[in-house]
C-alpha positions in Angstrom: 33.9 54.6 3.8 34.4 52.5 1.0 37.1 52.1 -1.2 38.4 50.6 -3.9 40.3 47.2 -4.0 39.6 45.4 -7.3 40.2 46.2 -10.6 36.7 45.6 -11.4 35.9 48.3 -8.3 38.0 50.6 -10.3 35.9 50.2 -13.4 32.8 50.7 -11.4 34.2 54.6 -10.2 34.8 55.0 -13.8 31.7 54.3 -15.2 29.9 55.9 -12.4 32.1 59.1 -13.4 31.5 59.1 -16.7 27.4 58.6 -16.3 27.7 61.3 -14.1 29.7 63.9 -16.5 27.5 62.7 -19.5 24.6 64.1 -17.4 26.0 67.4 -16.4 27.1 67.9 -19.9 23.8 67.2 -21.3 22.4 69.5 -18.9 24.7 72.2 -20.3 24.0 71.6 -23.5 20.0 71.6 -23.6 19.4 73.5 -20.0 17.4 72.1 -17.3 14.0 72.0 -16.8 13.7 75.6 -16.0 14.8 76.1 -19.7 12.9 73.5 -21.1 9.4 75.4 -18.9 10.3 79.2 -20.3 10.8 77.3 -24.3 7.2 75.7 -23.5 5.7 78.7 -22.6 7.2 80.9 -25.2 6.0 78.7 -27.5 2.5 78.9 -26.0 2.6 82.4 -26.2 3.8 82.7 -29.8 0.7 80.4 -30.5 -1.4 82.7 -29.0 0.0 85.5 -30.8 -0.4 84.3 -34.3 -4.1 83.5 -33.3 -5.2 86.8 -32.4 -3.5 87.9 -35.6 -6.2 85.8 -37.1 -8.9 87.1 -35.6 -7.4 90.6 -36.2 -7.2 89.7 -39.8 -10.5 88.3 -39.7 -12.1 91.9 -38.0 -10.5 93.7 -40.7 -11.8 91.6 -43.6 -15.1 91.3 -42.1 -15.2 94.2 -40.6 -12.9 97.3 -41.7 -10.2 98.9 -40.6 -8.9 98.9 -36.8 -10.0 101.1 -34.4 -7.7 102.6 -32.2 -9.3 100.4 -29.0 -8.7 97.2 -29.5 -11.8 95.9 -26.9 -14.4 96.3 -29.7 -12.4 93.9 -31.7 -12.3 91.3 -29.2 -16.1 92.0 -28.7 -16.9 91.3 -32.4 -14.2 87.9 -32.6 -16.3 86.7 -29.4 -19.7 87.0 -31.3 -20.1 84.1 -33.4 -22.8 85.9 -35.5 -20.5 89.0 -36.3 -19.3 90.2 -39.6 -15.5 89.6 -38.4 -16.6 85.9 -37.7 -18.2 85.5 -41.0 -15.7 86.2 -42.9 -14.0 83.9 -45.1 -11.8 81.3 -42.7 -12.9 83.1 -39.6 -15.3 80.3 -38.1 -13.2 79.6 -35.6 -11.2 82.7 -35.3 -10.7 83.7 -31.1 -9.1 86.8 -29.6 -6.3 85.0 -27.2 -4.2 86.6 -24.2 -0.7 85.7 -23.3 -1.7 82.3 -21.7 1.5 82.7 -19.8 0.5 86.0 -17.7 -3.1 86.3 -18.5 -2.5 90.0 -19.7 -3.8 91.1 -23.1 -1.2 91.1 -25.8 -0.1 94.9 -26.5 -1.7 95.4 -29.8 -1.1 98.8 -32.0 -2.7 99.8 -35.6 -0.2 100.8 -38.2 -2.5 101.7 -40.9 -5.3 99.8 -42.8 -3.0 97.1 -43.8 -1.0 96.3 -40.8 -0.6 96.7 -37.0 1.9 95.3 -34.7 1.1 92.7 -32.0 3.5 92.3 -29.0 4.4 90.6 -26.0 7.1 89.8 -23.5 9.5 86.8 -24.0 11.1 84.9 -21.5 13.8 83.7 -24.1 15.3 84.5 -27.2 14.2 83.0 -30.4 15.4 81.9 -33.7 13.9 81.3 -37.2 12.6 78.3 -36.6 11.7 78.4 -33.1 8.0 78.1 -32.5 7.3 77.2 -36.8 5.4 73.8 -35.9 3.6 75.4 -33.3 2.0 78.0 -34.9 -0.6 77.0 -37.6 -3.0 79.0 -39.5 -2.2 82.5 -37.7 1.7 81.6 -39.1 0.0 83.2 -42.2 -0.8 86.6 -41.3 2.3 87.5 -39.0 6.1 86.1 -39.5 6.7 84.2 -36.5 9.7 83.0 -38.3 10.6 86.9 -37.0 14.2 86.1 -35.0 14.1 87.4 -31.4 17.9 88.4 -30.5 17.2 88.7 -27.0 14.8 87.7 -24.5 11.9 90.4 -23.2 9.4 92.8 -25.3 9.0 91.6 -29.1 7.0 92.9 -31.8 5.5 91.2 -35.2 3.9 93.0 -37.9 0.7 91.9 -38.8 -1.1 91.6 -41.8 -4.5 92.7 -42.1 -5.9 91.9 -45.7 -3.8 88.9 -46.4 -6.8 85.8 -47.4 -5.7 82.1 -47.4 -8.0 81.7 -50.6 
């Protein structure tokens, strides 16, 4: 086993002890990787979420109100030709599931104006997690929404909000 002799040797151990705190302490701070992979993906998920508020939006505007069974919906968002497609912004507009699981989002009518939109988190969130991520669909739900805690979340979506 080595040891050390010098007073150089000495300054090696301590800069070999301080790398190695510097990582574990960096690792505390910002998590591992398995943090870093349940951010990513909660993040892909919120993304996901504010584009099927989209094409929510876009079914109502195009469409009318909600029904009750939310697989006529998706129906209408995958037909390009479809009322709900044609609608003002809605070109593009695509019904999304939790790219995570592969399960459909749990999606609930309110009333004409609104319904809720949820899904399972696998971290908390604050008010400006997930903001870059989410683009156009950032306009009909708040994703800015805080999540105290990690698991089931909700966000209200609006139905007749129009970007023009």
């Amino acid at each position: 086993m080595w040891t050390p002799r010098e007073s150089g040797d000495w300054l090696a151990v301590a800069l070999v002890g301080v790398a190695v705190a510097a990582i574990v302490a960096g690792l505390a701070i910002i998590g591992g990787p398995e943090q870093a992979r349940e951010v990513q993906q909660d993040e892909a998920r919120l993304q996901a979420l504010a584009e099927t508020a989209l094409a929510l939006n876009c079914y109502r505007r195009g469409t009318g109100p909600l029904p009750d069974d939310m697989q006529s919906v998706r129906s209408a968002i995958g037909d390009f030709g479809s009322a709900a497609r044609l609608a003002t912004g809605c070109r593009n507009a695509r019904w999304r599931d939790d790219p995570i699981s592969g399960e459909a989002f749990e999606i609930v009518r309110v009333d004409d104006l609104q319904a809720q939109i949820c899904a399972v988190f696998a971290r908390p969130g604050s008010r400006d997690y997930g903001r870059s991520y989410v683009e156009m669909g950032d306009y009909y739900i708040d994703s800015a929404t805080p999540r105290p805690e990690a698991g089931r979340s909700c966000y209200t979506v609006n139905l007749v909000a129009s970007l023009g």
